[in-house]
Each structure stands twice: as C-alpha cells, then as structure tokens.
N, C-alpha and C positions, 0 to 999 in steps of 0.2 A: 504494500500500500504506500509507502515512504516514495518509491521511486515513480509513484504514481500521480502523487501529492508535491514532487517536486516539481517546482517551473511552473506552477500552477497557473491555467489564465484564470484564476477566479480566487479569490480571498479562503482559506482555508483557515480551519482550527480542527486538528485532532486533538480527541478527548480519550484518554484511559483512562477507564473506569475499576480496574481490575483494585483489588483491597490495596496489594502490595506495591510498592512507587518501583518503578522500573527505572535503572541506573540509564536507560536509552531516551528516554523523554526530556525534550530540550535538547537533546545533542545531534539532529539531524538538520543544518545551516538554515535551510529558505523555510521548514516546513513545522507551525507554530504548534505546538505541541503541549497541553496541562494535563495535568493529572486531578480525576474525579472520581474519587471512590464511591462505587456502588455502594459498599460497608465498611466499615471498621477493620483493620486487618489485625487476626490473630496469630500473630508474628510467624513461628516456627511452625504452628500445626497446617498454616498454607502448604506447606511443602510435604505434607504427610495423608496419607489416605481418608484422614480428617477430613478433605477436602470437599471429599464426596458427600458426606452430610451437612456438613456447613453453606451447600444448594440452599436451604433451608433459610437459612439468616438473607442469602439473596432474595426467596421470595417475598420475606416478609418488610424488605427493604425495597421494593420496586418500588411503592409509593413515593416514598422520600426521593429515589433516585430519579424517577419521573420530573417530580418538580424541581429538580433541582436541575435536571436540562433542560425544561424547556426554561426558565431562567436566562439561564446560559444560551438561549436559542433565539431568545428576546433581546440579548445584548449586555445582558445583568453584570455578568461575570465574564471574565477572562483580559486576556491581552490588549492593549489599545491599537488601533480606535476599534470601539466596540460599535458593533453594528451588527444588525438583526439579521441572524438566517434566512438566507433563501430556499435551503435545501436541506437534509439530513442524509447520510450515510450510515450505516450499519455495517459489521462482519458480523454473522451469529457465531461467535465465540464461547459466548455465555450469553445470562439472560438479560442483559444491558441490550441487543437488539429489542427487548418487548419495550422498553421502557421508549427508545428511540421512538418505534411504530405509535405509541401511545400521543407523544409530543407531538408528533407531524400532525394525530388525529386533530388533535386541541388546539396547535397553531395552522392548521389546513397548509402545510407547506407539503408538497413531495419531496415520499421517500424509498433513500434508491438502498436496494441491499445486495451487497457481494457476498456468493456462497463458495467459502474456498476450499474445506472440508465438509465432510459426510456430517452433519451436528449430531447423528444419531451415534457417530461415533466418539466426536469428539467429546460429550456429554454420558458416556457410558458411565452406568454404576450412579452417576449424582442423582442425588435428592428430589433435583427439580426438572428432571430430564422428561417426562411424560408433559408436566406443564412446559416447558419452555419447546417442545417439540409441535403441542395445538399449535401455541402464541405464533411457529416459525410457518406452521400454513397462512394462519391470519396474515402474517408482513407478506408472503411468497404473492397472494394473492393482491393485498392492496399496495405493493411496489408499484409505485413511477414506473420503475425500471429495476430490473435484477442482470447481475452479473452472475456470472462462472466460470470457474476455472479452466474449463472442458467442456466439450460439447455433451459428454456422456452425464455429467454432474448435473446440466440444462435439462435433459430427459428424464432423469431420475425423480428432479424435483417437480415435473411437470406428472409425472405418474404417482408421485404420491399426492401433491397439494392442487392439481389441474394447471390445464393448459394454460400458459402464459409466456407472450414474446422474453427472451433474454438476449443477453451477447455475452460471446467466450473475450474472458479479458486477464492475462494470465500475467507472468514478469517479462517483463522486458529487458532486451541489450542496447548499449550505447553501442558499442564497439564488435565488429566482428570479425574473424582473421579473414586475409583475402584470397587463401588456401588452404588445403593442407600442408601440417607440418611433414619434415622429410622424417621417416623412419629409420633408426639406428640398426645395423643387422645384427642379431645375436645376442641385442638387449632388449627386457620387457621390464621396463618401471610403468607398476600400476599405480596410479594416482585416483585418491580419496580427498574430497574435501567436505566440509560440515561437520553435522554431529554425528558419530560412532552410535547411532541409538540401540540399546540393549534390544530390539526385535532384529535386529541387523548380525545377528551373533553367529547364527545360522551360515547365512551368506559370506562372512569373513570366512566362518572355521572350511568351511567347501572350497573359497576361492585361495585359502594358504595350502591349503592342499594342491589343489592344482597348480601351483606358484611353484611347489617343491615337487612336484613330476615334471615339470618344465625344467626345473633346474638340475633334477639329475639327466634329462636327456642333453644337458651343454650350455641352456639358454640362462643368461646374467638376468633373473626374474628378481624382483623384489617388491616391497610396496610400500608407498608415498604417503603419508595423509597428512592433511591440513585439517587438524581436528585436537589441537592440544596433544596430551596422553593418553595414545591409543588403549581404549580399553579392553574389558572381558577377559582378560588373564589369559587370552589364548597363544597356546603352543604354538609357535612360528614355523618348528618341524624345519630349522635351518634356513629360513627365507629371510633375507634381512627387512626390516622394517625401520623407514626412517618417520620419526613421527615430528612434524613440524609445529609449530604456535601457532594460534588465531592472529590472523594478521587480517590487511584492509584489501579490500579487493584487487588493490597495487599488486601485491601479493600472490593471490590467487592467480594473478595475468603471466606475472614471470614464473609461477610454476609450471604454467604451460608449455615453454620454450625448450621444457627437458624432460617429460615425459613421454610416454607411448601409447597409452591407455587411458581414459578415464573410466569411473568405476559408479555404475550408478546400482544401486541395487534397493530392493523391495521385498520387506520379510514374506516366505514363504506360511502356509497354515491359514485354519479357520479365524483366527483371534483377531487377523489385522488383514480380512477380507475386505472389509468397509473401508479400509485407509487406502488400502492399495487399487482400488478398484476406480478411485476417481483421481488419484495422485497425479499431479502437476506438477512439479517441485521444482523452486528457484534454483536447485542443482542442477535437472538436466536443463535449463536453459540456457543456463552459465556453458554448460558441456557444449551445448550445438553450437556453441558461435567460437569456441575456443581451436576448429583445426587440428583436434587432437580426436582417433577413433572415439565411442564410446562404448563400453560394456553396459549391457543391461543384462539386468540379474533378476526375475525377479518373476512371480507368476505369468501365466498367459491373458488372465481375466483384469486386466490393469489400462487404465486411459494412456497414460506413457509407452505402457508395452507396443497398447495397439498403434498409439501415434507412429513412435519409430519403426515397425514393424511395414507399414505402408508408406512409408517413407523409403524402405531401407537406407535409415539413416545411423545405424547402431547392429552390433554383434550383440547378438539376442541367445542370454543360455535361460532358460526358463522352467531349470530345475538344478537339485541342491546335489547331483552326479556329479563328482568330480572328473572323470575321466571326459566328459563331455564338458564340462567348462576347459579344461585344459586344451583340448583339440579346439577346442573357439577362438581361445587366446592365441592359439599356437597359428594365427593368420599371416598372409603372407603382406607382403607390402602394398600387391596391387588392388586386394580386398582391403586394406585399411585405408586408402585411398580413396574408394567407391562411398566406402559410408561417412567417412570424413567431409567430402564433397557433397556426398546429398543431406548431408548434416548442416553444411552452411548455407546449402540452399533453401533449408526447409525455416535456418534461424531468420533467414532475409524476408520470406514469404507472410512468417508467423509470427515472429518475435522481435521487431523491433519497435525499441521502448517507444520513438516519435507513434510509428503507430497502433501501438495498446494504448499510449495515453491520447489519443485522439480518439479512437471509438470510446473511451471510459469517459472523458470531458464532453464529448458534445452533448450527449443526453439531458447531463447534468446543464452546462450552458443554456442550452436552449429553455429547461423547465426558470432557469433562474429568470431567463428575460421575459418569460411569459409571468410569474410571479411577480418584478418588477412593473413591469407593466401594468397589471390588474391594481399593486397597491400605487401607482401612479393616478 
C-alpha cells in the first residue's frame, strides 16, 4: 500500500489502527502516516495466542473506534492542514474495515476496499472472525470500488459475497532489468529474500537436499538469503548457507548481480490452502523484474503458481521430491534464459508500479471530484 500511496495525486492520511504502534509509521518520506488505536494495547500478550480472544475487546470497541474516525474523517484530528475526506480506504486486516464501512455510511463519502488476503484466513481461530467475516460481505457489497490482489481473489469474493465489478491491483516495480542476467557455468547460488516463515520449513528442508545432490554431482550449489538469521535449525547436509541482514531494497538490487536463482516458495499441506491459493506476494514481483530465473516451489492450486505457469515465466517444482527439484535446478542456460525473458516480459505487461498506481488512483480520483462537486 506504501508504494501505492507514494506520489500520490490526491492528499493522503494513512491511519493504523492496530493496538501496538509500529516502529514503521512516520518513517515512509511523502506518505503521512498516524497511529489510531482500535484499543488499548496489552503489551506482550499481543504477541501471544492471547491474541485470538482478545477479537473480543475489538468488538466491543468498534463503537469508540467508529467515532473516533469519522472525527478524523471530518478533519478533527490528525496532521495539518486538516481537511475533510473525500474518500475512505480499507484493507480487511482486522475489524477496523467494519468500522471504516460504518463512517463512509454516516458521512455518505465512498468506500473503496482492497482485499489482499483470504480474511477467512487471515482471521482464523479469533474471536470475532464469524462477525467480522458478515461485516466483510456488507463492505464487498457497498464498495465504490474493491481491489484485488489476483484475478482468482476477484472471483472468490464474488462467489461468496455476489457479483460485483473489481480491478487486480497488486505491487508494483520502478525499475526492471533490460535482460537477462548471464549464467555462471558450474555455479548454482540460490537466493532467498524476506521472511524465512516457519510454514516455509518444508520447502527449505527439500530444496537443501536437492542443493547437496547437486553438489555431490560437481555443481558449486549453495544458498543466499536476505532474511536476517536463517532459521529452523535445519541440517545444511554440507550446502553452505550464507545468511545476509535486512537491508533496503538498494540491497536486494545488488544481490541480484551475483546470483542464479531466485527462490520463491509456498508451504505445501491443508493448513495454508487458503494463503496459498490467492498469494501474490511482493516477493515474486521483486523476482520478475530482477533478470534472475525464478524457482517456484510451491503447490499447483496457487494464483502465483498458475500466473507463472502460463507465462512460463518460472521453473515450477510443485512438490516437496527432492530428486525432482534437483533435476529443475539442474537447468541448462538456455532454459534459464527463456523464463528469465518471459519473466521481464510478463513484469512490463503486469507490474509496473506507474501502472498499478494508475488503475488504483483513478477510481479513487474521479469519486473524489464527483464528491467535491456535489458539496460545491
């Protein structure tokens, strides 16, 4: 949403609502940013399974939180100069979307919501997931406008909450390589970047295996990641692993320049069906513009999977065989080439940021000047 909300033609204020103050708010240059808590935060037990019941303390705090954006929606509060919304936005994250929908009702402004996760999953196990799950048909229906992250994410929400217009509006790149990068012979540095997330544990322990069958047959394998201190304690089985710091996207760009692979993967299993099934992730977009192959990892039942897949723009292992990831990896130069190539193609076609932030703003734009208007 940051790079969406950058360069904005139209006055922005993002509002986090979440209990706990994020060390990220205020620290993004053009894009004005306060912190508004839904509730009270109860320090340490945020971070602990507590969290799931503590839904609870959200619902009974919607009211407060209600008035206290549209407030905020009137001009009350926040950064100068203060001047009255035109428009509301939403991510259903939590249940700070009902509260948004609630506002727009009571100031008659449109409101637009972006669904960038499954909410049936991201809301699993809490409290208030049955009610914030009605509240997300009500907004799906009385949206301006709804975004998504994938076309499959648009459909899903149209067969559960009814039919209604969306547009896919996903991350965007500034910058894209103007080739592929050349392959080194007889070296295979696999590069990870993000978070190492514990469903991910799977897909490591298979792809360092296949890492060390490559490596007993002669090939220099190893693996990269930009992700702090690689975790899960797992056994390398002789692969070296170099684990790098979180660094700024500067970073990520010159990691590009010396790898051979990137590594996109997707936990396999029933538990993280719903995550992976609509996943878009600022990782492979970062990947398709970077001229580096990419590896996909990851089920067959996945919006990613199926993107690159129709693309061929990605080496696709879509199960947790190591001897078959290993024969994937073990590609020749003129097959890394192929999907490298229709990897930049597909970043130019799909993902550049000038144009997601122009389908995502004009909707918005145009409601704004239609509301200026009316109170003209």
């Amino acid at each position: 949403m940051r790079s969406l909300l950058s360069d904005a033609p139209a006055p922005v204020l993002a509002v986090s609502t979440s209990p706990k103050r994020s060390t990220q708010i205020g620290g993004h240059g053009d894009v004005a940013e306060i912190h508004l808590p839904a509730r009270r935060s109860l320090g340490r037990l945020e971070g602990t399974r507590a969290v799931r019941v503590l839904g609870l303390l959200d619902l009974v705090s919607l009211g407060y939180n209600t008035h206290r954006l549209a407030r905020l929606a009137r001009g009350g509060i926040g950064p100068a100069p203060q001047v009255p919304a035109t428009c509301l936005h939403a991510v259903p994250h939590s249940l700070d979307f009902a509260a948004v929908q609630r506002v727009a009702a009571r100031l008659r402004l449109p409101m637009f919501l972006s669904v960038h996760d499954d909410p049936g999953y991201v809301l699993r196990g809490r409290a208030e997931r049955l009610y914030a799950l009605r509240r997300l048909g009500e907004a799906w229906r009385s949206a301006h406008q709804s975004f998504v992250i994938c076309e499959e994410m648009g459909l899903e929400m149209c067969r559960r909450y009814g039919e209604r217009p969306y547009l896919v509006v996903t991350d965007g790149l500034e910058t894209i390589a103007p080739s592929p990068r050349p392959r080194i012979a007889g070296r295979l540095s696999v590069y990870f970047m993000g978070a190492a997330n514990i469903p991910y544990a799977e897909n490591f322990q298979c792809l360092l295996k296949a890492l060390a069958r490559l490596r007993a047959e002669g090939i220099d394998a190893k693996l990269i990641t930009r992700a702090g201190r690689f975790p899960y304690g797992l056994a390398c089985m002789g692969v070296p692993i170099e684990s790098r710091p979180w660094g700024p996207q500067a970073d990520v760009l010159r990691d590009f320049d010396d790898v051979d692979v990137v590594y996109l993967p997707l936990p396999f299993g029933p538990d993280h069906a719903e995550l992976v099934r609509f996943s878009m992730s600022t990782k492979m977009v970062t990947y398709l513009g970077s001229g580096v192959p990419v590896l996909f990892h990851g089920p067959k039942a996945s919006a990613a999977g199926n993107l690159l897949r129709q693309a061929d723009a990605a080496l696709v292992a879509d199960s947790l065989d190591v001897r078959t990831v290993a024969e994937i990896l073990a590609f020749g130069a003129d097959r890394g080439s192929v999907v490298a190539e229709n990897a930049l193609r597909l970043a130019r076609q799909r993902f550049l940021l000038s144009d997601v932030r122009a389908r995502f703003w004009q909707p918005i734009l145009d409601a704004s000047e239609r509301a200026d208007a009316a109170h003209d």
